[in-house]
C-alpha positions, 0 to 999 in steps of 0.5 A: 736675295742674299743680304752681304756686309762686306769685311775691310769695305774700304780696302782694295778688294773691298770696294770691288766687291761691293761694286760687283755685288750690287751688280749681281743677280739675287744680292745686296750689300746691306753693309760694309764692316772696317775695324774700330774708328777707322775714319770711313766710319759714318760715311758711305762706299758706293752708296754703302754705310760704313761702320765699325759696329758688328751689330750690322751682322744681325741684319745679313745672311754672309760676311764676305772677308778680303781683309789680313790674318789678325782682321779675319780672326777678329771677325770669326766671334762676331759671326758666331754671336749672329750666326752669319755665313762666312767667306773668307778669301784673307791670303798668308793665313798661318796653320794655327789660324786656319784652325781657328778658322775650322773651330768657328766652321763647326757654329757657321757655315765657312767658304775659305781658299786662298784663291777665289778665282774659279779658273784657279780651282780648276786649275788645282783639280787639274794639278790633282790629275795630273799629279796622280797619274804623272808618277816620277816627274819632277815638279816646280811651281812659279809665281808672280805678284805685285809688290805690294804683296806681304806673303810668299809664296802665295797661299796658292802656291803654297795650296798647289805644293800640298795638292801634289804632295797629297798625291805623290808623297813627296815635298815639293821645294822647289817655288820660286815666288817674283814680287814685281811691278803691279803683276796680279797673280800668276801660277805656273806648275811644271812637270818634268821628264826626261822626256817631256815637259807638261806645263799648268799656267793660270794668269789672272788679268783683274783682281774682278776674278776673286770677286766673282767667285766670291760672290759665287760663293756667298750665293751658294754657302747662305743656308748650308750647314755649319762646315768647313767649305772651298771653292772645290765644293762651290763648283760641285767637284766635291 
């Protein structure tokens, strides 16, 4: 049994994966973690106490952290100081905080992606293949979110342009990122000839999918060795 505090606990990813963790096989949220004198402190989510006091840290194996940059920064001295397993799925991280995020990997196991969602990550490997071996298409990526979504393009847009990239050496420019209605998050990567079109799309239908495969991801990086992890490693695909 894996002992979870959860990170922004009364945001809204917070509360789904305290509802899904207590549902889940071999978990318990021992806790729920917001940031100083937030006014839930001292009151309960879905049976949850919730604090501001990093203290909780001593009594978990893993953080689980949906929360924004400056939050999750915040948080990576604290689990050093307790020495508790970190999965961070914080979107619109910026390189110089992501490397901050890679200092405290070298103290703590780290599950960072951008995309929790086990189907997206199939999705990159499927990106991967197919930028591999489709040499001279043209490559365009499309996404959608709600518009209450800060960043853009999304982390996982901007995840897929560097998996193709990585492969064919060449930038990819071409994101056109929608902010409309209350869309959850789709991703469209498109290879083009002259000849043929392939098509890549994942639509998420319930924020429940980063959940789960943070959930997954808790479950699996508790007792791994101080590192620096994505779901690709959670799935076995490296």
């Amino acid at each position: 049994m894996i002992r979870i505090v959860v990170y922004g606990c009364c945001g809204r990813m917070g509360g789904r994966i305290i509802d899904l963790a207590q549902r889940s096989p071999g978990c318990r949220v021992v806790a729920g973690l917001e940031r100083p004198g937030h006014p839930a402190c001292g009151t309960q989510v879905q049976g949850v106490p919730v604090t501001d006091d990093a203290a909780v840290l001593a009594n978990a194996d893993v953080a689980i952290d949906f929360t924004a940059p400056a939050a999750t920064l915040a948080l990576l001295p604290k689990a050093q100081q307790y020495r508790i397993a970190l999965v961070i799925g914080t979107t619109g991280m910026e390189k110089d905080q992501v490397a901050k995020v890679e200092v405290a990997s070298q103290m703590v196991p780290v599950v960072y992606s951008p995309n929790m969602s086990v189907a997206v990550n199939v999705l990159f490997g499927l990106v991967q293949d197919a930028a591999a071996k489709l040499a001279g298409y043209q490559v365009r990526i499309r996404e959608a979110h709600h518009i209450h979504k800060k960043d853009a393009p999304s982390g996982t847009a901007k995840r897929l342009a560097q998996i193709i990239e990585d492969q064919t050496r060449q930038l990819v420019n071409d994101i056109d990122a929608v902010r409309e209605g209350e869309i959850i998050g789709d991703h469209e990567v498109i290879f083009e000839s002259d000849v043929d079109t392939l098509t890549l799309r994942h639509s998420a239908k319930t924020r429940d999918i980063f959940v789960k495969g943070a959930i997954a991801a808790a479950l699996w990086v508790v007792g791994k060795p101080a590192g620096m992890y994505g779901m690709q490693d959670v799935l076995g695909r490296r």
